[in-house]
C-alpha positions as CSV (number, residue, x, y, z in Angstrom):
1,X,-66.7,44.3,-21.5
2,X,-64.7,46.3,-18.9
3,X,-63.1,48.9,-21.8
4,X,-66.9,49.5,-22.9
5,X,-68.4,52.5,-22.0
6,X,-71.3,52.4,-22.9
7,X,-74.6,51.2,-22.0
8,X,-74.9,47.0,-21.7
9,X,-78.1,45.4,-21.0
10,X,-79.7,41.5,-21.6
11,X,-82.6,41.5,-23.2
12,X,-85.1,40.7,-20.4
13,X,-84.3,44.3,-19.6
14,X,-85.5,46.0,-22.5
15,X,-88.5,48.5,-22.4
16,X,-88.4,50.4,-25.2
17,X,-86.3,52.1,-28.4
18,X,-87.1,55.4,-27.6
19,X,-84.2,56.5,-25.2
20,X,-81.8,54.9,-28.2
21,X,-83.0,57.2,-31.0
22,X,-79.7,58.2,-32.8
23,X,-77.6,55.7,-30.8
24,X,-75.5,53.3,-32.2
25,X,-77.0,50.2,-30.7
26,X,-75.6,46.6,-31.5
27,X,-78.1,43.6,-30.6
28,X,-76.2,40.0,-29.7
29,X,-78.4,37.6,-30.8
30,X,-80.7,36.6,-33.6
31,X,-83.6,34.7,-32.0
32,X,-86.9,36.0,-31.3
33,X,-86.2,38.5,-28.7
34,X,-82.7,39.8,-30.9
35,X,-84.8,40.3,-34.0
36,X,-87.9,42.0,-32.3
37,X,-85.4,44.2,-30.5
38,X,-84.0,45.1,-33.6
39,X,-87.2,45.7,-35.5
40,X,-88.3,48.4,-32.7
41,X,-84.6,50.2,-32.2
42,X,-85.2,50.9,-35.9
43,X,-88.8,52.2,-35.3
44,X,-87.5,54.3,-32.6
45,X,-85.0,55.8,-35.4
46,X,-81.5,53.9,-33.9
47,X,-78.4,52.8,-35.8
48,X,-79.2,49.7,-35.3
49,X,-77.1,46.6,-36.1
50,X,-77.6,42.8,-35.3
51,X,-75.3,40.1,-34.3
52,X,-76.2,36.5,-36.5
53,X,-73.8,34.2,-35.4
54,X,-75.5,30.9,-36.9
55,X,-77.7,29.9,-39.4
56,X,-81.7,30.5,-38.9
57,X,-84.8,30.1,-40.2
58,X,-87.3,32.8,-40.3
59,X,-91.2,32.3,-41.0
60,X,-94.1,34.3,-40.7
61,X,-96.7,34.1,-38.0
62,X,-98.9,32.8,-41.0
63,X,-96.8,29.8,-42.2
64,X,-96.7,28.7,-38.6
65,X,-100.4,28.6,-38.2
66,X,-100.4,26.8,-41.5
67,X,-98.0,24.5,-39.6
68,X,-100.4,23.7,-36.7
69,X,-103.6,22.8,-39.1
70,X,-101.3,20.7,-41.4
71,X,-100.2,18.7,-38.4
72,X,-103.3,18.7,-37.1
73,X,-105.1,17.2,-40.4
74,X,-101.7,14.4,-40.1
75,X,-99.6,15.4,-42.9
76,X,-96.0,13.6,-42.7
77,X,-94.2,15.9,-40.6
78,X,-91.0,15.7,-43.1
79,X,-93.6,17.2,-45.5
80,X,-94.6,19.9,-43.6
81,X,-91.0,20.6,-42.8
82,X,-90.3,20.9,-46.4
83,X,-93.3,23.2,-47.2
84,X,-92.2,25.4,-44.5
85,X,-88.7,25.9,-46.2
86,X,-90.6,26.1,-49.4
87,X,-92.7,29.2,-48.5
88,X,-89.7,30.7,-46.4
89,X,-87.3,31.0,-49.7
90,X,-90.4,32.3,-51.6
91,X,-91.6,34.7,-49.0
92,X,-87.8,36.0,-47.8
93,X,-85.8,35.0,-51.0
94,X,-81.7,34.2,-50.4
95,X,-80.7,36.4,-47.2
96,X,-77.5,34.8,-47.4
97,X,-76.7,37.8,-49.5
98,X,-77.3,39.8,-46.2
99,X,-75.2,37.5,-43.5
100,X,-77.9,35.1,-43.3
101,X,-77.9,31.2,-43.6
102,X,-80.9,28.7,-43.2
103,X,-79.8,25.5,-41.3
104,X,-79.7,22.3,-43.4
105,X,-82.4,20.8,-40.8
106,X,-85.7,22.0,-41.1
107,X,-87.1,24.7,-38.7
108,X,-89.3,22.6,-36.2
109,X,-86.7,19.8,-36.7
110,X,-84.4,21.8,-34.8
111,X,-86.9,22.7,-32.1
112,X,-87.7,19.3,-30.8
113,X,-83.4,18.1,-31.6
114,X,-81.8,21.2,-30.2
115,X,-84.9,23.6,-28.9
116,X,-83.8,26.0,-31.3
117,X,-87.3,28.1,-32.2
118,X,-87.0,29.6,-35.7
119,X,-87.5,32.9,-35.9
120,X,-91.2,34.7,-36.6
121,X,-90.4,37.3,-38.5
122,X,-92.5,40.9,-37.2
123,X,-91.2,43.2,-40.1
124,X,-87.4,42.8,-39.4
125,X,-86.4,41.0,-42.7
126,X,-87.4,43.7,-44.6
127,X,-85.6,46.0,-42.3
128,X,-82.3,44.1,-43.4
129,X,-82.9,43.9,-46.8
130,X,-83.2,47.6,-46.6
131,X,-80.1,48.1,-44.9
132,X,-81.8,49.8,-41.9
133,X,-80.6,47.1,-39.6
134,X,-76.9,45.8,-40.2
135,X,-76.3,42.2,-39.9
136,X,-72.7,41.5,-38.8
137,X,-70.6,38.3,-37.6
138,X,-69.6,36.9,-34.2
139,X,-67.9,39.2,-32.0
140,X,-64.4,38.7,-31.6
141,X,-63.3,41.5,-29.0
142,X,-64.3,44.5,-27.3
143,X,-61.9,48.0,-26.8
144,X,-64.0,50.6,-25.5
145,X,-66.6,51.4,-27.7
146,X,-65.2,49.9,-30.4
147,X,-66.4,46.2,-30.9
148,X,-64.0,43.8,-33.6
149,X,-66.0,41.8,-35.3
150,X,-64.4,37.5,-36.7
151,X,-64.5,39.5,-40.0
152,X,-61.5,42.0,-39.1
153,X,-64.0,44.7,-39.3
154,X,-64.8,46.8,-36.5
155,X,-67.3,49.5,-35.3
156,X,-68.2,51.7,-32.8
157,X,-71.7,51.7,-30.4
158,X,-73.1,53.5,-28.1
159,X,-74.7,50.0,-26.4
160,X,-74.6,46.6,-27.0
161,X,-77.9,44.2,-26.2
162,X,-77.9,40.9,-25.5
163,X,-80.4,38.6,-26.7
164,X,-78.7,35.1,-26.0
165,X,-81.2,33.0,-24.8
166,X,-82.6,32.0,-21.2
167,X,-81.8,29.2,-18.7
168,X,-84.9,27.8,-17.0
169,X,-85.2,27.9,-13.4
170,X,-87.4,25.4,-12.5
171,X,-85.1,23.0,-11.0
172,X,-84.5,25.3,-8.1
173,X,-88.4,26.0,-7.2
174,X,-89.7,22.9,-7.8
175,X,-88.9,20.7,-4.6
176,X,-89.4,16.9,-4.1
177,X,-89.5,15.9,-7.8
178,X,-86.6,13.3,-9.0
179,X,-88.4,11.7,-12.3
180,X,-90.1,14.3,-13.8
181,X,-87.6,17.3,-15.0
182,X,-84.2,17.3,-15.6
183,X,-81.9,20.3,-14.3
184,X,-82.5,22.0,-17.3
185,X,-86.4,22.0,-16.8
186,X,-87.3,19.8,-19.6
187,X,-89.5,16.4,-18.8
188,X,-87.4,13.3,-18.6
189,X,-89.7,11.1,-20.2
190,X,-89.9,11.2,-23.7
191,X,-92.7,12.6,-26.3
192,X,-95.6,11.8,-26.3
193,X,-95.3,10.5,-22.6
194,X,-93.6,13.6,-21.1
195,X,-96.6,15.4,-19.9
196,X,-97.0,13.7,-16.8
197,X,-95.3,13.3,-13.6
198,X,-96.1,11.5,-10.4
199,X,-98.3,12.9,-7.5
200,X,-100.6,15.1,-9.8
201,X,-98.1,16.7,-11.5
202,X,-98.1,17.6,-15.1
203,X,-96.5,20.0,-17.1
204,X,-98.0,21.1,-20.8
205,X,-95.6,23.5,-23.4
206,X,-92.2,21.9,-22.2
207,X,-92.5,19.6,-25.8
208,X,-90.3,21.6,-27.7
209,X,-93.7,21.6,-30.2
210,X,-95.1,25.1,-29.9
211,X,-98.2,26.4,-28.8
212,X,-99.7,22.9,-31.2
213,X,-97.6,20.8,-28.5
214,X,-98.9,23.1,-25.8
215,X,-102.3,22.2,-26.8
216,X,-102.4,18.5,-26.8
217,X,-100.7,18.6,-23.6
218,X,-103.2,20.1,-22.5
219,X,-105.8,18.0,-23.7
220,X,-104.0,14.7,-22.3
221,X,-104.0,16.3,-18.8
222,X,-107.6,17.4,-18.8
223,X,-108.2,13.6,-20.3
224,X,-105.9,12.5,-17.3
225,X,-108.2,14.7,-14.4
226,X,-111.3,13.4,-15.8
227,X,-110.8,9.5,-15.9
228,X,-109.5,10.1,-12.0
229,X,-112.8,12.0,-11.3
């Protein structure tokens, strides 16, 4: 990253695409935050390519709510992680055509195993199928603003943003709790017990279940505060 000189940023950083219009701008990362990025550097008329480096899913914002009232109404959650796939291969078709793989474990699956979130697509699948927004390998090296991709291929950009993810902090603001979280801010016990914690303490969303999850944590807590009332 030394060589490169041009402009490096992390996600959490970015405002806008509109001072990258006509830049070559490379996005690390093909989560949420990567893929929005990418979506609105394209908008803002970049160059704008996208590092996948593993295999995702990618759903609507309407097969997730579809999701929550399935679950809600108690259909097998192996059967709702199947649907899910169903309507993803119908909706987005093979991507692998355009550097894209879908995991062998369903979407949510790998939300509550590995708190990998698939990814809601907001227009940027149709950007790649278009070829508006490259999709290119792992990065294997950086000299100057050329960037070698595991490929052998390389390219040259004008700034590189990364979307890699985010550590929690919560270990180091949250004093005087040793059962609740672990260092990596998720609750020790397991579902569907980890919403509370000792001394009035509860937590709600830290499920790895999505704003459903968020929701009956929630309503256990508010339970909770009204039997101690």
């Amino acid at each position: 990253m030394d060589s490169f000189r041009g402009e490096v940023m992390h996600s959490t950083k970015y405002k806008s695409g509109e001072k990258y219009r006509g830049k070559r701008v490379l996005v690390v990362g093909s989560g949420n935050s990567g893929m929005e990025i990418a979506f609105d550097l394209t908008l803002h008329g970049a160059k704008t390519s996208i590092v996948v480096r593993s295999p995702i899913h990618i759903l609507s914002r309407g097969m997730v709510y579809l999701r929550f009232a399935m679950m809600k109404y108690g259909i097998p959650f192996a059967a709702v992680e199947y649907f899910m796939v169903l309507l993803s291969k119908l909706r987005y078709g093979d991507l692998s055509k355009n550097g894209i793989q879908r995991p062998k474990e369903g979407p949510f699956a790998l939300k509550e195993n590995y708190g990998k979130y698939p990814v809601i697509d907001v227009g940027t699948c149709d950007k790649i199928k278009s070829g508006e927004i490259k999709v290119l390998p792992a990065i294997a090296s950086i000299r100057g603003d050329e960037v070698e991709f595991e490929n052998g291929n390389s390219h040259p950009f004008d700034a590189i943003i990364f979307g890699t993810g985010f550590k929690r902090s919560t270990n180091k603001w949250l004093k005087g709790d040793n059962y609740f979280l672990n260092e990596d801010g998720i609750p020790k016990p397991k579902y569907p017990n980890h919403w509370k914690g000792e001394n009035g303490l509860y937590c709600a969303g830290l499920s790895r279940r999505g704003l459903y999850g968020a929701g009956m944590d929630a309503q256990n807590i508010a339970n909770d505060i009204k039997s101690s009332l």
